[in-house]
C-alpha positions in Angstrom: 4.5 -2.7 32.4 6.1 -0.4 34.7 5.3 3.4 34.4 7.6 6.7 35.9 4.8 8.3 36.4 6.0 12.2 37.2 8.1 11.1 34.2 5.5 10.7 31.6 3.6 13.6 32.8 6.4 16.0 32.2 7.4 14.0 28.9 3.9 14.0 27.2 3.3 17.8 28.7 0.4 17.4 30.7 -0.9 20.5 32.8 1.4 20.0 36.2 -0.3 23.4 37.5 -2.5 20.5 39.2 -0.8 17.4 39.7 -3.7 15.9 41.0 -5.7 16.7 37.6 -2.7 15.3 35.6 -2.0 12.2 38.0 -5.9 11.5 37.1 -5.3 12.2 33.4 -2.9 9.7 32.8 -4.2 7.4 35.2 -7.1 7.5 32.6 -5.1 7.7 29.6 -3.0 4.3 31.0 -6.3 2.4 32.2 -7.9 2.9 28.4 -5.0 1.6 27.4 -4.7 -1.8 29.4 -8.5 -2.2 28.5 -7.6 -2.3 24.8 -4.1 -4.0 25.2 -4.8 -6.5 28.4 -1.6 -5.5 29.7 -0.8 -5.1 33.7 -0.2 -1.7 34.2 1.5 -0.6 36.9 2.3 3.2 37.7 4.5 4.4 39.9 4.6 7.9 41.4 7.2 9.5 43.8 6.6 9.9 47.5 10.4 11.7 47.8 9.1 14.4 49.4 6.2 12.6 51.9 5.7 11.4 55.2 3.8 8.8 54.0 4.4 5.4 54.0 4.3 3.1 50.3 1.2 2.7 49.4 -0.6 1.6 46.2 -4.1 1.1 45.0 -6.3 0.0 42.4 -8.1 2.1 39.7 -9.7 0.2 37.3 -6.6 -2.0 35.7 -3.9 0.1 36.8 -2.4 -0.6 39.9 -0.7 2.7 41.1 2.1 3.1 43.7 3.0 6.3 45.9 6.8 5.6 47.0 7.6 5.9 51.2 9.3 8.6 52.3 12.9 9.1 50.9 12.4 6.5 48.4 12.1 7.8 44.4 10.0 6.0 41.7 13.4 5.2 39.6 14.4 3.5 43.2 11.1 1.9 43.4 11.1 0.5 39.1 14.8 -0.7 39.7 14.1 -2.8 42.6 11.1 -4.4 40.8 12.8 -5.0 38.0 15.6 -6.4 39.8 12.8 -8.7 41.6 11.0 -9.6 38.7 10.7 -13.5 37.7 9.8 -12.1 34.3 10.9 -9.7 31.9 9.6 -6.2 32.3 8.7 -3.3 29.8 9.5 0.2 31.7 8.4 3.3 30.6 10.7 6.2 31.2 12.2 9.5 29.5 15.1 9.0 32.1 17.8 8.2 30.2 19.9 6.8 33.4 17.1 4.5 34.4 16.5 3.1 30.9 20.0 1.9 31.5 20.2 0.5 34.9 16.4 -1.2 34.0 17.6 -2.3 30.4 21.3 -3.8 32.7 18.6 -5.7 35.2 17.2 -7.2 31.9 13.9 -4.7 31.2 12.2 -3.3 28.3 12.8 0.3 28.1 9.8 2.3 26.7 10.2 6.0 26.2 6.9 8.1 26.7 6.9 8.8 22.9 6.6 5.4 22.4 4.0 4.7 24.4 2.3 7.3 22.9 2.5 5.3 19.7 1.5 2.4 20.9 -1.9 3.7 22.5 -2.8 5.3 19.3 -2.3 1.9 17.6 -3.9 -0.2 19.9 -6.7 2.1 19.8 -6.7 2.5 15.9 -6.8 -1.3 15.2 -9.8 -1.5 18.2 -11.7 1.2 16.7 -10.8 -0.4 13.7 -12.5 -3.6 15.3 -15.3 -2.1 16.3 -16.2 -0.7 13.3 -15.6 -4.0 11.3 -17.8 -6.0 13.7 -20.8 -3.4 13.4 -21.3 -4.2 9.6 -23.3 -7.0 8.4 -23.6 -8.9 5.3 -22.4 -7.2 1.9 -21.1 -4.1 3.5 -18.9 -6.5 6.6 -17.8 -8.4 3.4 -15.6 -5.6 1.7 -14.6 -4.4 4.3 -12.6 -7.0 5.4 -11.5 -7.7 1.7 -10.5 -4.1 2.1 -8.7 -4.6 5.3 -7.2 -7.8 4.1 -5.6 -6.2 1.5 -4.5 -3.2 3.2 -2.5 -5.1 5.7 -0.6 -7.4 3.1 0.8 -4.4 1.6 2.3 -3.1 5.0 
């Protein structure tokens, strides 16, 4: 999965009064996530306005890219896409690159979706969890429970 980083940031209203901070909050948000889902996770961030060259680096299961100079993060997602031997899910609220990523044969993901999904994937881990730390009798209904709450879904 391929995140807009800046994007999702300003989509799911973080606090951009420090970027840095809200860089590091979904950075944290994102690597939960891919510990739950075991999904590649790979953000991507805008060096526009830089002197810097690409770079990217590893924090915990998200692998996060800085863009070179001159060079945006819809430019940067496009181009991977456009690479990819696979099919790709992208993450974006920008309507103009969910359609040049969804033309190059990508998943388009708005941030309000992912949203979703996180809660899910954590609900049904929690869910886990909590299944898994009963025993006997008590482990018993619950998954009789369970098993009967998800047929009638």
């Amino acid at each position: 999965m391929l995140v807009d980083g800046y994007n999702v940031i300003h989509a799911w209203h973080l606090d951009t009064h420090d970027l840095n901070a809200a860089r590091d909050q979904l950075i944290h948000i994102l690597d939960d996530y891919a510990g739950y889902s075991d999904e590649d996770i790979t953000v991507v961030f805008d060096g526009y306005n830089t002197r810097a060259p690409m770079s990217e680096e590893l924090h915990g299961r998200i692998t996060i890219v800085y863009t070179a100079y001159g060079v945006t993060a819809d430019t940067h997602i496009q181009r991977t896409v456009s690479s990819a031997s696979r099919q790709m899910r992208v993450v974006t609220a920008d309507y103009m690159e969910q359609l040049s990523v969804a033309a190059a044969g990508a998943i388009r993901i708005t941030p309000a979706e992912l949203r979703l999904m996180i809660a899910d994937t954590r609900r049904r881990h929690i869910a886990h969890i909590d299944r898994s730390s009963l025993t006997g009798r008590d482990l018993k209904a619950k998954l009789m429970r369970d098993a009967i709450s998800d047929n009638g879904q």
